[in-house]
N, C-alpha and C positions, 0 to 999 in steps of 0.2 A: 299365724305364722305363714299360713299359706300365700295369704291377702300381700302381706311385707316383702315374700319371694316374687311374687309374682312383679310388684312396682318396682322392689328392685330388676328386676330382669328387664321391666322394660327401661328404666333408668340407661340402666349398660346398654342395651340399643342403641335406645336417642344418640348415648355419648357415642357409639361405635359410628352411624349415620353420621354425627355430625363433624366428625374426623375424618371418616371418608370426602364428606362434602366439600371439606378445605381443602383435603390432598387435591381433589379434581378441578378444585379453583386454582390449587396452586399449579398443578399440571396444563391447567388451559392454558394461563396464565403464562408460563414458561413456553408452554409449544407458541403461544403466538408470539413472544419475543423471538425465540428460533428463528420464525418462519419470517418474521422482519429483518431479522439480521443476515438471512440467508437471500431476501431478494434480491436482485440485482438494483443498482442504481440506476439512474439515467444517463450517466455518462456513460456507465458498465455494459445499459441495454445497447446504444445506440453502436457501440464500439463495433460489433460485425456488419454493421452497415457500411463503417467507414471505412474497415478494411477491405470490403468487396467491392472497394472504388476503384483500386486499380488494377483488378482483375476483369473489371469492366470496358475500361479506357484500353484495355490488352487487348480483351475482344472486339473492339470496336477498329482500333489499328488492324490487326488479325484482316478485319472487313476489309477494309478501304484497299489492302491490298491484295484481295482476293480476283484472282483472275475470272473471268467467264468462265462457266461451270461448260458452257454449249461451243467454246473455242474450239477448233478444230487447226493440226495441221500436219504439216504432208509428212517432214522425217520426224520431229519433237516436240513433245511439248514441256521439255525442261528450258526455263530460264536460266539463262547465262549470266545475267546481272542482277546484281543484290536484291531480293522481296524485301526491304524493311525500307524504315522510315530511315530518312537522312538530310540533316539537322532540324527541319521543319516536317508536318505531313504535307505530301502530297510533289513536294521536291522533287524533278526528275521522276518520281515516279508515277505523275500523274493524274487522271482519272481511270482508274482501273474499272472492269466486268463489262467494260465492250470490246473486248480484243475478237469477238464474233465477227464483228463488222471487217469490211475490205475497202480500204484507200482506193479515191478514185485516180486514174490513170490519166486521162484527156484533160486539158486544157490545164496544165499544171501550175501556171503561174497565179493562177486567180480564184479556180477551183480548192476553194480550202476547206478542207475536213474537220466536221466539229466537236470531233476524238481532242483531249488535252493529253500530247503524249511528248515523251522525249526521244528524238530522231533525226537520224539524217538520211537523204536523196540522194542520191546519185543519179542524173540526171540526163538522156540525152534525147535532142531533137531534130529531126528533118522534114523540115516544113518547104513545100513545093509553092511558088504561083501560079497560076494560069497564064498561061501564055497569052490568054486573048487582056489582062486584065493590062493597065497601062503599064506594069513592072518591068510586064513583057517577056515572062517567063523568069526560070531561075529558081536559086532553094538557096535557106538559110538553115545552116546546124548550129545548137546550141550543146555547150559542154557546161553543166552547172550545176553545184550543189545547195539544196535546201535544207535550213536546221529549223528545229523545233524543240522548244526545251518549256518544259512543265514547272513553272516557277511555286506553284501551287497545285490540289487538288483539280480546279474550276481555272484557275489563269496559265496562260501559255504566251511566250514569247514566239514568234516567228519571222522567219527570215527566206521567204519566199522568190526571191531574184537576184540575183547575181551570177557569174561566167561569164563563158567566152562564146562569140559570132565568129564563124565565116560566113559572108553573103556572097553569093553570086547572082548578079542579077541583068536583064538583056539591055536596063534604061539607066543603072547607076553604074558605078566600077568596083568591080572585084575588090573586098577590102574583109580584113579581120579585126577584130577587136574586143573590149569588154563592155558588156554588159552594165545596165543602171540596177544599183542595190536596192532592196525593199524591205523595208525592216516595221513589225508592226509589234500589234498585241492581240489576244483575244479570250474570251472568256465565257465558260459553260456555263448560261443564265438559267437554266429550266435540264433537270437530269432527273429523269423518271426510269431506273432498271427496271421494273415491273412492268412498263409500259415498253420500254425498251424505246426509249425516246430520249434523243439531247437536242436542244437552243442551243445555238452560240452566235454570240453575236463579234463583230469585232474590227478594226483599223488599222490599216495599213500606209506607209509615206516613201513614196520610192523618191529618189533624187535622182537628181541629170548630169551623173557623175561620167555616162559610158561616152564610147566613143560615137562622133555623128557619120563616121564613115561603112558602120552598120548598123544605122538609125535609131540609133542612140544619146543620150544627152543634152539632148533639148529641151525637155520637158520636166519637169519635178510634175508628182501627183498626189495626190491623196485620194485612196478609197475606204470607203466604209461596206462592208457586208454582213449577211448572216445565214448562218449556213445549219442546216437541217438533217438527223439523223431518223430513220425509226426502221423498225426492225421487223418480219414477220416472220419469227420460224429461220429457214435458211433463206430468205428473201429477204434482200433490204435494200433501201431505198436510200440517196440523201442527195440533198438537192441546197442550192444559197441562191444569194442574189447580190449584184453589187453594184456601188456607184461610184464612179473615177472621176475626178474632179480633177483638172488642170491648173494649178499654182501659177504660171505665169502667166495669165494673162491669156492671150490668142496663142501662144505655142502650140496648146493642145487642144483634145476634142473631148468634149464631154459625153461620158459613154454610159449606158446601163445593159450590166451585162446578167445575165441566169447560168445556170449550170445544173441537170440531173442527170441522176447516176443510179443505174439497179444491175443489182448483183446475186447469182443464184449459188449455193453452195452445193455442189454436184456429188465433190467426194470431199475425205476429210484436207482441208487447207485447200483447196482448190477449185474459183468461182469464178464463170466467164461474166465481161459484162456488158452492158450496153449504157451511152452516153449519148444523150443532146444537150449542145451548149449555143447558147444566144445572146448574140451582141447588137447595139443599138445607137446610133452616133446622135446624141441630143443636140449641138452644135457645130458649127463649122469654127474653124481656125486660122489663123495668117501664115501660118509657117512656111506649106509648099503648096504648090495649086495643083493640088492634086483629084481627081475622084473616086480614091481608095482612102482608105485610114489603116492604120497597124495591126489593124485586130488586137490581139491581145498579148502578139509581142512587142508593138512600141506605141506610143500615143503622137503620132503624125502631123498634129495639128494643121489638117488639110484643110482645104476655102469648101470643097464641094461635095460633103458627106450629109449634111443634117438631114435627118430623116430615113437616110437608109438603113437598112440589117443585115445581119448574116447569119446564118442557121448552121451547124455543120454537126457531123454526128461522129459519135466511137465507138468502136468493135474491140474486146480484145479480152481481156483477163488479165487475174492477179494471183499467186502463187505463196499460199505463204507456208514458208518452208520451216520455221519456229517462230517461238512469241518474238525471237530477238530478229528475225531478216524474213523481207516479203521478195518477190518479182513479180513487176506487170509491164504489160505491154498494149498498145494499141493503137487502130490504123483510123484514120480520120479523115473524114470527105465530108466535103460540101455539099448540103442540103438547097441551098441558093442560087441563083446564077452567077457563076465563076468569075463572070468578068467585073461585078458590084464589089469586089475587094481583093485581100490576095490571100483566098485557103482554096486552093486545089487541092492537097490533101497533105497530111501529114504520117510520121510513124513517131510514137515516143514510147520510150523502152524506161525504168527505172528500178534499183534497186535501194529497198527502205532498210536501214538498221534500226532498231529498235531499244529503247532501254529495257 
């Protein structure tokens, strides 16, 4: 009896174990269906990725129009025109996170800045001869505004000459008129923020639209330049180069010209600076028989310049009084002997709006 108890009881075990054992298979069994039906899919996983595409594309606009963190200026630093994109990036608003840097002042018509921004110049000039040079003394003022408009991030449209002359001079006769247009393009090749470095390369075509009663209009040109930014702290530097080629023929003179520019930032918006600009007459021309050439307000196309230069230098400063409007000014004197062209010295005063 005992023996009989005993198999049975363990009989009822085994059975008890082996009912357990199926619930636990059947439980396994179930949880990993669960845990399959609870995984996510792959189109399910991937889906926070695709959403935080355009919280990225946000940040990344955000960027592009982030101003210089190191901009300084004199009354504001609120923007008066729109921060956002408008219809494309880079539209009007340009290449933004160098607004640190200062526009140079001297030699405005060729000296171009390799900032891609949208703006206009207000512009004026009084430029002296030397009286010993064959002009024979005498000043030319120029009244003229320059646009620049940021068609992209990297491309800029520019429109660098055009207005009005009065010439007075002791060898021509008194005469007023307008100015030859210059209409180009250009574009930031190499832009390093970190380095705080811009390239820009770019092409310019003025036509012989003005008038020749203040030497004007004879000449169509085409120049190609490239023009140099970089930055050290509150010191910066920029500097181009360029070459003016004459369209017709002998009209004009074949020129290669430089231009540098540094700039120290003293207090907040406010940097005085200093300018050397160099011009170089590759050819002579048929046009007047002259032994001066335009500098780089007209292309003269004189018989008796090849080979000579002109060195001349700028003093003066730039004021910028918000991101939207600058003032500069500066006085300009000839480094070279006076009577090898016509810069005895100049003043040119401007004020920039800004998008």
């Amino acid at each position: 009896m005992k023996r009989h108890m005993t198999f049975g009881s363990t009989s009822i075990l085994l059975a008890i174990l082996a009912l357990a054992g199926t619930a636990s298979a059947n439980d396994a069994t179930s949880l990993r269906f669960e845990c399959v039906a609870q995984a996510p899919s792959p189109a399910t996983a991937a889906a926070p990725a695709t959403a935080s595409a355009p919280v990225d594309t946000a940040l990344k606009a955000t960027t592009d129009l982030a101003m210089s963190p190191t901009a300084e200026y004199l009354i504001s630093k609120e923007r008066l025109t729109p921060n956002e994109e408008i219809f494309w990036p880079g539209f009007l608003t340009g290449l933004r996170g160098f607004e640190h840097f200062y526009n140079p002042v001297g030699q405005p018509l060729y000296f171009e800045t390799p900032l891609n921004e949208t703006s206009l110049k207000l512009l004026y000039l009084h430029h002296e001869f030397p009286n010993q040079s064959q002009l024979q003394g005498g000043y030319v003022d120029v009244f003229a505004v320059q646009a620049r408009v940021a068609l992209t991030e990297r491309l800029g449209f520019i429109a660098t000459k055009d207005g009005y002359s009065q010439l007075r001079s002791g060898l021509l006769a008194d005469d007023d008129g307008w100015n030859d247009i210059a209409l180009g393009f250009k574009y930031a090749l190499y832009v390093d923020k970190e380095l705080d470095l811009i390239v820009t390369p770019g092409v310019r075509y003025q036509a012989g639209n003005g008038d020749s009663g203040v030497l004007q209009g004879d000449c169509q040109e085409f120049s190609a330049f490239v023009s140099v930014a970089k930055g050290f702290g509150d010191l910066h530097f920029i500097g181009d180069l360029s070459g003016r080629v004459p369209l017709d023929k002998d009209k004009g003179n074949h020129i290669l010209q430089w231009d540098l520019h540094a700039d120290y930032e003293i207090f907040q918006g406010v940097a005085p600076l200093f300018e050397v600009h160099g011009l170089h007459y590759l050819s002579n021309g048929n046009a007047l028989p002259l032994e001066v050439g335009g500098l780089d307000y007209s292309n003269l196309g004189s018989r008796f310049v090849s080979g000579s230069t002109v060195v001349w230098a700028s003093v003066g400063g730039r004021i910028k009084l918000s991101p939207n409007m600058s003032i500069g000014a500066a006085y300009e004197f000839s480094l070279t002997n006076k009577k090898a062209d016509i810069m005895d010295q100049r003043v040119t005063v401007d004020i920039e709006l800004t998008w």
